[in-house]
C-alpha positions in Angstrom: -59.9 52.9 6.7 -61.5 49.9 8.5 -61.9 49.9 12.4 -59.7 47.0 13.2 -57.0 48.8 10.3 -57.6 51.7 13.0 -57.1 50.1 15.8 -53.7 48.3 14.8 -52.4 51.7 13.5 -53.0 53.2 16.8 -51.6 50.1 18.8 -48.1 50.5 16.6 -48.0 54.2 16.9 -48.2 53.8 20.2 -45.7 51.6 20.7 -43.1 53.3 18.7 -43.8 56.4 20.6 -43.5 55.6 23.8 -45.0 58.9 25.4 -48.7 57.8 24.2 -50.6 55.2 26.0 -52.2 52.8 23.9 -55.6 53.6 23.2 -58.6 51.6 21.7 -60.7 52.4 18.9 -63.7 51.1 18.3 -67.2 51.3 17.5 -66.8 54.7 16.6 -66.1 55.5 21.0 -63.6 58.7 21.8 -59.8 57.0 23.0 -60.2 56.4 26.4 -57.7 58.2 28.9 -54.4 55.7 29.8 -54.6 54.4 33.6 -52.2 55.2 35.9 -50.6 52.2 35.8 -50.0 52.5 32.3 -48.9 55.7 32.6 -46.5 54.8 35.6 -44.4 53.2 33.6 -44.7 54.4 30.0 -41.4 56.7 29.3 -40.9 59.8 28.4 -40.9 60.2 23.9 -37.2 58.9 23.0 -36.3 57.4 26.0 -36.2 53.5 26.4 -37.6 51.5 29.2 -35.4 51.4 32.2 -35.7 47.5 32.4 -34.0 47.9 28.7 -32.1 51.1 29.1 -30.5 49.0 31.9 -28.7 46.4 29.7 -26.4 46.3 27.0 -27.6 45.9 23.8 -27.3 41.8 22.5 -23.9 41.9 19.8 -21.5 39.5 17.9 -18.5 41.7 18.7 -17.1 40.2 22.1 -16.9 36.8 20.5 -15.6 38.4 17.4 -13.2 39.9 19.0 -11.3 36.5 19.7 -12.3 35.1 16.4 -11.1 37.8 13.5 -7.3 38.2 14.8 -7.0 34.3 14.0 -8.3 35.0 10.4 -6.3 35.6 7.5 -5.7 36.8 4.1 -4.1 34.6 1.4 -2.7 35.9 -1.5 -0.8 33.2 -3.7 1.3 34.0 -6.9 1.9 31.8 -9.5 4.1 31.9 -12.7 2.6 30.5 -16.1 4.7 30.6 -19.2 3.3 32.1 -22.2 2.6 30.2 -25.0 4.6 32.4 -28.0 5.0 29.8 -31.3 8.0 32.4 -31.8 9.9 32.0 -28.5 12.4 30.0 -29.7 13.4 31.4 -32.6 16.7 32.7 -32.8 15.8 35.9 -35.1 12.8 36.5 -33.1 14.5 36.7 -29.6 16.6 39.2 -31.3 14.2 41.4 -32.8 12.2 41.5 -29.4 14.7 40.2 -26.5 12.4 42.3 -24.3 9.2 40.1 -24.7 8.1 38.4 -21.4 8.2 34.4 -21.6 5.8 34.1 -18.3 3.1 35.8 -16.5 2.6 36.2 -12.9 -1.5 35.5 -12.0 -2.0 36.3 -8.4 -5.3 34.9 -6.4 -7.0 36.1 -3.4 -8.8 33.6 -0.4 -8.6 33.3 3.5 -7.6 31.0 5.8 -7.9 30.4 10.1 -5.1 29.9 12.3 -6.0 26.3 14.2 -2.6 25.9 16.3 -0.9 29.1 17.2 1.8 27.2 19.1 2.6 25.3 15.4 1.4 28.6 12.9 -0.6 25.9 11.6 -3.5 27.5 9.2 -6.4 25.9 7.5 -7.4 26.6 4.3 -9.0 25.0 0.9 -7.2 23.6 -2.0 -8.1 25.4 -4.7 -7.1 28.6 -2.9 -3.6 28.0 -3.0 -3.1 25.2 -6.0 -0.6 25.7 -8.5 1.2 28.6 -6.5 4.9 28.9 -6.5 3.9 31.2 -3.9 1.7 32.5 -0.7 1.8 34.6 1.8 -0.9 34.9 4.6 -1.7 38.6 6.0 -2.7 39.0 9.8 -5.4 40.9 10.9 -3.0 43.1 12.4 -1.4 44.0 9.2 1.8 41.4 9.3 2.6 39.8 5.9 4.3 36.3 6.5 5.4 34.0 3.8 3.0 30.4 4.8 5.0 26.6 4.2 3.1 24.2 2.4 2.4 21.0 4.8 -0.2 19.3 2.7 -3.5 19.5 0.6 -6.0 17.0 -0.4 -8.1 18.0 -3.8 -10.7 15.7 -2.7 -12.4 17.5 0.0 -10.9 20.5 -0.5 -9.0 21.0 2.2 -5.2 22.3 2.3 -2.6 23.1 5.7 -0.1 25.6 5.5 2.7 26.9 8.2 4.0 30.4 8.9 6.0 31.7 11.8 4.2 30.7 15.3 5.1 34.3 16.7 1.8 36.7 18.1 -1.0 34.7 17.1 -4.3 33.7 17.8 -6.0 30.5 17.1 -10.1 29.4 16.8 -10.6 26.3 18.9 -12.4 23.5 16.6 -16.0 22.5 17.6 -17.7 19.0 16.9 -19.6 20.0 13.9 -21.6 16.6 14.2 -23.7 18.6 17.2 -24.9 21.4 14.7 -28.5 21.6 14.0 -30.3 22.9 11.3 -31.6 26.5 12.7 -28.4 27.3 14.5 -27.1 30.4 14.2 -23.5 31.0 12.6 -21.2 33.7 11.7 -18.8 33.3 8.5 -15.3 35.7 8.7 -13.2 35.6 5.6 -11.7 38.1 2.8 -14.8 38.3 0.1 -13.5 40.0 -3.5 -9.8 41.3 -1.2 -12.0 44.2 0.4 -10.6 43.2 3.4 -11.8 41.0 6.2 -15.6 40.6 6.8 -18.1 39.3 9.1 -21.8 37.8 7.6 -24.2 36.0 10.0 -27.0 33.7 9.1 -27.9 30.1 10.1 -27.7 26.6 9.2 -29.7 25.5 6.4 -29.2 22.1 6.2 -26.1 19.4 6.7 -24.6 16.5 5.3 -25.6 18.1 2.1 -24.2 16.9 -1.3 -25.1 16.2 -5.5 -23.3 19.6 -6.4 -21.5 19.3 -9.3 -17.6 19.9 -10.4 -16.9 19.6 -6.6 -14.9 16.9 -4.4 -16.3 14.2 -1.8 -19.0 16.0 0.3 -20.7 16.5 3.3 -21.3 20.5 3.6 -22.5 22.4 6.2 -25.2 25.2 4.3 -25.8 28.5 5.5 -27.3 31.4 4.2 -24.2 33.7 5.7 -22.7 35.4 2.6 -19.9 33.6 1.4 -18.5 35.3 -1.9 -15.2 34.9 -3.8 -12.3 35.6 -1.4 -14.2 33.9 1.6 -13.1 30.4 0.1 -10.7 29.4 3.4 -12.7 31.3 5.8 -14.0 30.4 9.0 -17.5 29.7 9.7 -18.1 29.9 13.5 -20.8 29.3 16.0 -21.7 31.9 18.5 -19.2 30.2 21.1 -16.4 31.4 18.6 -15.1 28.3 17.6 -15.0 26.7 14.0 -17.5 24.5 12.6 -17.0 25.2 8.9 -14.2 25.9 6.6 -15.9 27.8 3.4 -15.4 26.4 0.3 -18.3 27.4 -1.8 -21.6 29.2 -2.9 -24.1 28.6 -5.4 -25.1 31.2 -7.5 -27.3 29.9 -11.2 -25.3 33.0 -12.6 -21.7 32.3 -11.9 -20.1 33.1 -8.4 -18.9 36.0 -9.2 -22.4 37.3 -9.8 -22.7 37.5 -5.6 -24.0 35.4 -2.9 -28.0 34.7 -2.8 -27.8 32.8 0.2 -26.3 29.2 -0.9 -22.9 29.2 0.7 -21.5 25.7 1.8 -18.7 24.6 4.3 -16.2 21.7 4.8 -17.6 20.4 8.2 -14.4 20.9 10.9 -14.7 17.3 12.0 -13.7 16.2 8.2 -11.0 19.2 8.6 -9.5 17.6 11.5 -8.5 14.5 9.6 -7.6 15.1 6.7 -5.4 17.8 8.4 -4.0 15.5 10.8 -3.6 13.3 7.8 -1.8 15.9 6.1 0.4 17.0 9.0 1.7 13.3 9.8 1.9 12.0 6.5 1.4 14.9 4.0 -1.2 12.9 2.1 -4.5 11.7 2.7 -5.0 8.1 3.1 -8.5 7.0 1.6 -10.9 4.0 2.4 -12.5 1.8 0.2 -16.2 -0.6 1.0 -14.5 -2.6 -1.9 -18.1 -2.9 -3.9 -19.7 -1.5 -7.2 -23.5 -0.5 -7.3 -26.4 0.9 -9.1 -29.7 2.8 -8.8 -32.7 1.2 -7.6 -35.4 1.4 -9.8 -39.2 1.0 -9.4 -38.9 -2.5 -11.6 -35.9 -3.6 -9.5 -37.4 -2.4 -6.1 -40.2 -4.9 -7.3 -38.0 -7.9 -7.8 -35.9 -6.9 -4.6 -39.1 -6.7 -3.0 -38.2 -3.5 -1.6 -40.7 -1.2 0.2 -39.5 1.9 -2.0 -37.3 2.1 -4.9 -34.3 3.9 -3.4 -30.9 3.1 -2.6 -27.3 1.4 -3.7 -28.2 -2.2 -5.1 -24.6 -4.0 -5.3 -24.0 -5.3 -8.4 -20.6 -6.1 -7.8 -18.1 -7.4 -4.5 -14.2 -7.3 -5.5 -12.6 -9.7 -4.2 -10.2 -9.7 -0.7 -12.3 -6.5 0.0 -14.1 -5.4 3.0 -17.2 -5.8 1.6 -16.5 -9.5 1.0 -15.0 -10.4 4.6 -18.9 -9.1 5.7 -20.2 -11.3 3.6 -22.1 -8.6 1.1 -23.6 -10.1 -2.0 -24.6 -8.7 -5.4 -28.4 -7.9 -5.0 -28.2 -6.4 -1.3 -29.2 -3.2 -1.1 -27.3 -0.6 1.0 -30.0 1.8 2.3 -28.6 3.1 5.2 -24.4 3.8 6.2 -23.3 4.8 9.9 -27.5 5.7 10.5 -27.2 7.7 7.3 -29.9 7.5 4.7 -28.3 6.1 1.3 -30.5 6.7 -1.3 -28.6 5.9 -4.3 -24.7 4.5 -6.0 -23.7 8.1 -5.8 -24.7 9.3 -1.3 -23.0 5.2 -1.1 -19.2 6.8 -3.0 -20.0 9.4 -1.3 -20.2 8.1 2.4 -17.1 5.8 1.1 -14.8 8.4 0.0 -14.8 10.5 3.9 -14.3 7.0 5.6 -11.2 7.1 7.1 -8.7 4.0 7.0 -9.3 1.0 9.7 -12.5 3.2 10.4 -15.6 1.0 11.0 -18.9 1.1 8.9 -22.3 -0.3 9.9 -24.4 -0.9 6.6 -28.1 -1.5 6.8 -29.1 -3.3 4.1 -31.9 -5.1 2.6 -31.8 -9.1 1.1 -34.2 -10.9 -0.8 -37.0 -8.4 1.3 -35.0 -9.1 5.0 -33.7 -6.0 6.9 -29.7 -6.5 7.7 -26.9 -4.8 9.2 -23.3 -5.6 8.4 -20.3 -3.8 10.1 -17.4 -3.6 7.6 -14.0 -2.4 8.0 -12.5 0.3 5.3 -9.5 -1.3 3.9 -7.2 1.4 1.9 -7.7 2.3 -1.5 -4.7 2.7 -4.1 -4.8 5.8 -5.5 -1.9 5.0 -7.9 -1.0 1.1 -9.5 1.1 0.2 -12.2 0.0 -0.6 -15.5 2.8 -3.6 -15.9 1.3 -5.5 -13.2 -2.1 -5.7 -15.0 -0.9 -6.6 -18.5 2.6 -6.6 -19.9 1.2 -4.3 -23.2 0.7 -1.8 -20.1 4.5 -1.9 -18.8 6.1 1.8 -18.0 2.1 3.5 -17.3 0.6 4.5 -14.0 -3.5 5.1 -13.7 -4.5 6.6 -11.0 -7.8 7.5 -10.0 -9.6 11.0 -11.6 -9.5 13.5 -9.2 -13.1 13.4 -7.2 -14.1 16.8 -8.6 -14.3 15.7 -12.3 -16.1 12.7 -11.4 -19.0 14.6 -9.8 -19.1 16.4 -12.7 -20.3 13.3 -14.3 -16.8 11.7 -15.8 -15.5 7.9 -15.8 -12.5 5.6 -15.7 -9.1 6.1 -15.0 -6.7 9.0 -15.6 -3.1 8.3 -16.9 -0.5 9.5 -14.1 2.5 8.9 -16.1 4.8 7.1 -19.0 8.1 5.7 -18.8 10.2 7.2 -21.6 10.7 4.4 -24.2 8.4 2.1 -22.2 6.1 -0.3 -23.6 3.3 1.7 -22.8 5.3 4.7 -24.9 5.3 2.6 -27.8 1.8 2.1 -28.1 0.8 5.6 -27.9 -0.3 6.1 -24.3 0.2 9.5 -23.0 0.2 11.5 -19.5 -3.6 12.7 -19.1 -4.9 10.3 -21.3 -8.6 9.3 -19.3 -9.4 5.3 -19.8 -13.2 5.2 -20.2 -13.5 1.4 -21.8 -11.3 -1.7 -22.1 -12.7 -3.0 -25.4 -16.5 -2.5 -24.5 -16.6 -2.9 -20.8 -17.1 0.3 -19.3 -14.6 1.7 -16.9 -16.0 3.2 -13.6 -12.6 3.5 -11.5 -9.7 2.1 -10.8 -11.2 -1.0 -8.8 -13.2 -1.5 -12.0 -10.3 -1.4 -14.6 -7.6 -4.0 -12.3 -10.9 -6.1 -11.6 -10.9 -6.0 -15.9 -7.2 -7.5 -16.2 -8.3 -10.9 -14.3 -8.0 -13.0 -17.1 -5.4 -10.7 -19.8 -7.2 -10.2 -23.1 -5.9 -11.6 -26.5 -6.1 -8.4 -28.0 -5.7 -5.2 -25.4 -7.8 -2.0 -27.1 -8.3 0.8 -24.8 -10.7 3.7 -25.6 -9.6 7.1 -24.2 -10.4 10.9 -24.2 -7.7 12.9 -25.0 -8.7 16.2 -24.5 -11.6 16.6 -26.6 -11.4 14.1 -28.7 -11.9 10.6 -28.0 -10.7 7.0 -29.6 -9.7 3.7 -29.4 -5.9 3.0 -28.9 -4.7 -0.6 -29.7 -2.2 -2.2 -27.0 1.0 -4.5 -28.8 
């Protein structure tokens, strides 16, 4: 063993037993004897300093005290009918009139009580969707049945009601203050082993680009989140709630565990859509009213751009908000609100969180000149009817495809419904059909398929997916 690998043993020996002075070793010398001073106040083996012994040892549970009575356990049932080819036969149902013709499938998650006066509790969307029904389980062991106010599938975020009677409630922080580094504490019901506290930090924010979810701006952390916390409350060490969970990332499914890539629904985007919910029971959305495009090194050349990133707009609908500021095609968004915009996708993004009447200051970049353009977000339709684009379309609604299957890559328009015996009946449209082309223009969304309709086609042929397969379907 080296003399300096001596000497560094002896200097951590010595400090994990406290009753030996620190000695030094080296150049072979005997360990010299500890002053006085160092022996005045080195404690006895096994006891701690009495500067440390003095004070209480630094712990989560005070705050967590407040925090875990106001988290809950949702359990949701829901009742899915069995597909038997034989159900309707006569001779069948009397051969076998005991046979089940549903299933009940039951789903675990959490939630956190935000208004004790109201019961109101906050919770994600896919946690309770498709229940017929859900009940919410206190930390002290009450089972109450919850009311459904309101979800949104787009961000993920749902609001339920149960009986205000004996409960606690987490106070909702400004999550725009967090800072990478900051230490957080995630309470939820991981796999229905009951409730469970993980700490960790912040990893990053404003983070998006996963696929198969909604409109995003997640908080990261590397506290565990696992199925069952989706719901949960992420908190800061002041006890109040900066994060819903909704997520983790895991290469090998999420049920293979968490390896520190959990991600939360920021409270601030909680707050509205919830108040959104509450008052309304949906979510109204905002719309920039423009299409765009990735810059590329060849366009960045002709744009003369400095670097070949952001939303180039290649399109401006008109009566939008993007054409009452004056945006052009060719303008390059590279900046919303002070955030960086580097491409058509952080642009829908940005868009899709923008609340109605809410205003937007774009920097962008024209013909080389740096520019900045306040816009206000005019309301998007979610819904509109075919008959008012072309009368081959009369009795069909498209609606826009929920955001989840567009970040996982999808296009066009999703059909909400068909009139019985409507025109649109006729000629073979169906609920779910997905509108990716009218003829061969491309459909990006539903701003892109009414903008298609401004001048009605002699001959209407829509291509669609249905399910797997996908074909054209002529319009009479």
């Amino acid at each position: 063993m080296s003399t300096p690998t001596k000497t560094l043993l002896a200097l951590v020996l010595a400090a994990a037993f406290g009753g030996f002075a620190a000695t030094a070793i080296r150049d072979g010398l005997q360990p010299a004897q500890a002053s006085p001073a160092v022996a005045a106040v080195t404690p006895a083996v096994g006891q701690l300093p009495a500067a440390v012994a003095s004070q209480p040892m630094p712990s989560l549970a005070p705050m967590l005290a407040r925090v875990t009575p106001a988290v809950v356990s949702v359990q949701t049932k829901s009742r899915v009918r069995i597909r038997n080819p034989f159900a309707n036969d006569p001779i069948f149902r009397r051969m076998f009139p005991n046979v089940p013709q549903e299933r009940i499938e039951q789903s675990l998650g959490s939630g956190v009580i935000v208004d004790a006066g109201r019961g109101l509790v906050l919770t994600n969307h896919h946690v309770i969707e498709g229940a017929d029904e859900v009940t919410v389980t206190l930390s002290d062991g009450r089972t109450l049945s919850a009311e459904f106010v309101g979800s949104d599938p787009d961000t993920d975020v749902a609001v339920m009601k149960i009986p205000a009677q004996d409960l606690h409630e987490i106070p909702l922080a400004d999550s725009g203050a967090l800072r990478v580094g900051d230490f957080v504490v995630a309470v939820g019901n991981p796999f229905g082993i009951g409730q469970t506290v993980t700490s960790g930090i912040v990893s990053a924010v404003g983070r998006s680009g996963l696929r198969g979810l909604g409109f995003q701006n997640f908080i990261q952390t590397d506290a565990s989140i696992n199925p069952g916390n989706s719901g949960g409350a992420l908190v800061n060490l002041d006890g109040q709630l900066v994060g819903i969970n909704t997520a983790s990332f895991n290469p090998r499914g999420s049920m293979a565990g968490n390896i520190g890539l959990g991600f939360a629904i920021p409270a601030n985007l909680a707050r509205n859509v919830m108040a959104q919910l509450i008052t309304t029971g949906e979510v109204r959305r905002g719309t920039l009213g423009l299409e765009s495009q990735q810059v590329n090194p060849r366009l960045a050349e002709a744009l003369k751009l400095d670097a070949a990133r952001g939303a180039v707009v290649t399109r401006v609908y008109d009566g939008s908000a993007a054409a009452a500021a004056g945006l052009q095609p060719g303008d390059v968004v590279v900046a919303a609100n002070g955030e960086r915009i580097d491409g058509p996708q952080d642009l829908h993004n940005f868009e899709g969180l923008q609340p109605v009447g809410g205003k937007v200051t774009l920097d962008i970049r024209r013909d080389g000149e740096a520019l900045q353009q306040v816009l206000e977000v005019r309301e998007q339709p979610r819904v509109f009817p075919g008959g008012q684009l072309d009368p081959r379309l009369t009795g069909a609604t498209f609606a826009e495809l929920p955001e989840a299957v567009r970040q996982s890559g999808a296009n066009g328009v999703v059909v909400e419904s068909v009139a019985r015996g409507s025109r649109a009946d006729r000629n073979g449209l169906r609920v779910g059909d997905r509108v990716v082309a009218t003829g061969n223009d491309p459909v990006e969304d539903l701003p892109d398929f009414r903008a298609g309709f401004t001048q009605s086609p002699a001959q209407l042929v829509l291509r669609i997916v249905r399910g797997n397969r996908q074909g054209v379907l002529p319009m009479q």
